[in-house]
N, C-alpha and C positions, 0 to 999 in steps of 0.2 A: 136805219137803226144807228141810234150813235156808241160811240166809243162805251160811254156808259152804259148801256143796255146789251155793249157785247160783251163786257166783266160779269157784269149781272148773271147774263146767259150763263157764260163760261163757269161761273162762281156755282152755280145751281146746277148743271150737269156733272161737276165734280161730288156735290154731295149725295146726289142721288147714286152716283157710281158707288161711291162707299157707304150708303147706305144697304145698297141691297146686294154687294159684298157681304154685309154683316149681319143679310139676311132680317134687317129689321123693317116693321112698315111704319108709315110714319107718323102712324099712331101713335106707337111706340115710343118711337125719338121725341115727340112733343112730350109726352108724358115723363118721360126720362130726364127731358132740359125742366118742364116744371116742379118737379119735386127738390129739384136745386135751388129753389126758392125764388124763381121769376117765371109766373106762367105763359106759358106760348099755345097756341092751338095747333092739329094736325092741317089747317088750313093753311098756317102762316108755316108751317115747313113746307107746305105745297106750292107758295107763292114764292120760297127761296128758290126750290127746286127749278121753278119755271122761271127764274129772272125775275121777279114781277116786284120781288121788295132786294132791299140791302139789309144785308146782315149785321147787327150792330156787333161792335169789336166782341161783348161779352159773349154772344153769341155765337161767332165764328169760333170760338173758345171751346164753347159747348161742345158743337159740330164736332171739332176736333177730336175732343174727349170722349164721347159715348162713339162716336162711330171710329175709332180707333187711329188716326189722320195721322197720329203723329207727327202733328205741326205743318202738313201737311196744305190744309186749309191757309191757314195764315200764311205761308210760305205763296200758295196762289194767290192768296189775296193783294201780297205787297206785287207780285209780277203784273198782276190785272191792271191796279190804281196806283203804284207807289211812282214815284221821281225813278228816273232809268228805267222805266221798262220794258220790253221789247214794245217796240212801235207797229202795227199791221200798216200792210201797206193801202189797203183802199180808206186806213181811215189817217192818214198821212194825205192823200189824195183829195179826199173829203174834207180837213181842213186846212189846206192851202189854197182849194179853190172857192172855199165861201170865206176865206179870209177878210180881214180889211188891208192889212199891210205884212208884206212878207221884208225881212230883211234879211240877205243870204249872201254867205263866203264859199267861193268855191277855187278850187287849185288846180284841178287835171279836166273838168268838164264842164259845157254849160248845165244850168240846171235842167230835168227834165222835161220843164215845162215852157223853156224857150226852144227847143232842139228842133230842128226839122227831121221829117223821117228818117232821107239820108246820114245825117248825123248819127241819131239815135240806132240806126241798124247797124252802123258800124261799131258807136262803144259798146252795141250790148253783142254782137258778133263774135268781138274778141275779148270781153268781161267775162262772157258764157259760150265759150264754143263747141259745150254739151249739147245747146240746144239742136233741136231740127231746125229744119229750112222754114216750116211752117210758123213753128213758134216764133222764132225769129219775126219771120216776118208780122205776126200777132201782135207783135208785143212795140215793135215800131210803128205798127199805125197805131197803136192803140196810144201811144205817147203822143205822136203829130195831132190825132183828135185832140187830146188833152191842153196839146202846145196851142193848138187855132183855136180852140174855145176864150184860151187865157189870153189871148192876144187881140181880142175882138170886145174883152170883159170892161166894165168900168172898174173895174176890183177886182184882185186885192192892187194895192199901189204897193209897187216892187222896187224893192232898194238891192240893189245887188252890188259885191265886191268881188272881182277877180283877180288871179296873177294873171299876170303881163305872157307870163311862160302855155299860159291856156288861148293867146290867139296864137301862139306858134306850133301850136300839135296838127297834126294830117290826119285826124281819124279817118280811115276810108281811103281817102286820095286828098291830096290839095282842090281837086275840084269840089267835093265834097264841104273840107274845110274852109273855102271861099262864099259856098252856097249859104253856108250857117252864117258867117260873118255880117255876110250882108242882110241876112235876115233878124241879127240881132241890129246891123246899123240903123236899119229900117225902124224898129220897132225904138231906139233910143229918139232918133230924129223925132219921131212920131210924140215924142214923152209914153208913151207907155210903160219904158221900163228906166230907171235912172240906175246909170251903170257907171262904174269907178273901176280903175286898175293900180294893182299895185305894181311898181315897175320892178323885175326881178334883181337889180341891184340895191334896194331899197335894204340899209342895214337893221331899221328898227320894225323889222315883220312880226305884226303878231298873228300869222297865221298856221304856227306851229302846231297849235290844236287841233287843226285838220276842221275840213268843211263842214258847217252846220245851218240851219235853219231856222229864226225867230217869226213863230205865226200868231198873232197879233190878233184877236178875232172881239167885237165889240162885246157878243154874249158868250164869250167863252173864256178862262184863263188865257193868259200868255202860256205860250209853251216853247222848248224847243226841240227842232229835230236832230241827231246827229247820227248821221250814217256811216257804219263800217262795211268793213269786205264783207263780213260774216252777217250782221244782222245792222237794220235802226233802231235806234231808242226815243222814245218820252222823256223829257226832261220836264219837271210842272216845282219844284223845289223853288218857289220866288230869288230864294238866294242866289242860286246855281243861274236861275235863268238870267238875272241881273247882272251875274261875270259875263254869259253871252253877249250883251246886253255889251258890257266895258268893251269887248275884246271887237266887236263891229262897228263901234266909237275909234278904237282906236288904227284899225286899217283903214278907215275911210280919212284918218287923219293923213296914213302918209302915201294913198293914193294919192294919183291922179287928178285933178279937174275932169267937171265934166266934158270938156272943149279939147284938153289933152287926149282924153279917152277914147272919144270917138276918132281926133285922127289919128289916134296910133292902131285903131281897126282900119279904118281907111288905108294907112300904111303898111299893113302886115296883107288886107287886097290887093294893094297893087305891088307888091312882094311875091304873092303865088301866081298873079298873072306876069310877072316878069320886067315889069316896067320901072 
């Protein structure tokens, strides 16, 4: 199912809810929106209900107004499709990994889909130390699949930017944090992933804006991802995504080389093994 057919969905469970709130059937409501002088059938309330069509603006209008929404309607409709919406995470999942190019800033971790289990069980350990033992550990394999699927792929072609301050963290243990290292040196050597650092004394940071995500996909919009504590959003606003767009232009300006890069991973290795 894609993102679109999960609005859709979600768009047509909401009217049907306030529909028969309002105790109407959808006889009714057809009849109701055509005397307003654009006729619709009870079939084609039926196809909203179930996802099957999109609601054109005048229409969600309608909805609104006989079944009592109070704006309601529109109010979901900009959450479902609008620029900033909350993001679900399998469909974040879903287009990163049928991506064509991802290009991604990150500050305190790698991203989820280079992480080794060990890695991933420790940020999500002490990110969520709600969860159970079980969960936990669900949720770190479930990422490592993710991570060795994307590491084995021909695509997406991944451009990543880090701080310098992200190979100096011990998620877990320095063992742990060695294990990642090397598995990201691995996968740069390899060119699978092109990777940049910014050097944390670097004075013209533009990565203030905190971590985000450009997913590049050939049949789909550009979009971006940006993730907070609380929730991810959608960004799909060409404009907005075109600042992303500036602002991964301009860290990749005052990183690193790539030949810098990798030895300063190389160097931050033999740092936690002692040498």
């Amino acid at each position: 199912m894609t993102p679109d057919e999960r609005a859709l969905k979600a768009f047509g469970r909401e009217v049907r809810r306030l529909r028969t709130e309002a105790e109407l059937t959808q006889e009714t409501v057809a009849r109701r929106i055509s005397q307003r002088g654009t006729a619709i059938s009870n079939s084609h309330v039926s196809d909203i209900e179930k996802g099957k069509a999109a609601p054109r603006p005048w229409l969600r209008r309608a909805f609104d107004e006989i079944l009592q929404g109070g704006g309601r309607l529109e109010r979901l409709w900009e959450e479902l499709t609008g620029s900033g919406r909350r993001a679900w995470l399998h469909e974040i999942a879903e287009r990163t990994h049928g991506a064509d190019a991802l290009y991604e800033y990150q500050a305190l971790v790698f991203p989820v889909y280079l992480q080794t289990e060990a890695y991933s069980r420790a940020v999500i350990r002490y990110g969520a130390p709600w969860l159970s033992s079980n969960e936990l550990t669900e949720r770190a394999q479930q990422r490592a699949r993710r991570a060795q699927q994307m590491a084995k792929a021909l695509s997406p072609v991944i451009w990543l930017v880090v701080d310098q301050s992200l190979l100096m963290r011990r998620y877990g243990s320095p063992e742990v944090q060695l294990e990642q290292l090397r598995y990201v040196a691995d996968l740069v050597e390899e060119e699978r992933v092109n990777l940049l650092v910014v050097p944390v004394d670097e004075p013209r940071h533009a990565g203030n804006n905190g971590p985000f995500r450009v997913i590049t996909s050939a049949d789909q919009p550009e979009v971006v991802y940006v993730e907070s504590a609380h929730q991810g959003q959608i960004i799909t606003a060409t404009n907005e995504v075109g600042r992303y767009r500036m602002w991964f232009a301009a860290l990749q300006g005052v990183a690193w080389g790539p030949d810098e890069t990798l030895k300063a991973i190389r160097d931050e290795m033999k740092r936690i093994n002692g040498d």
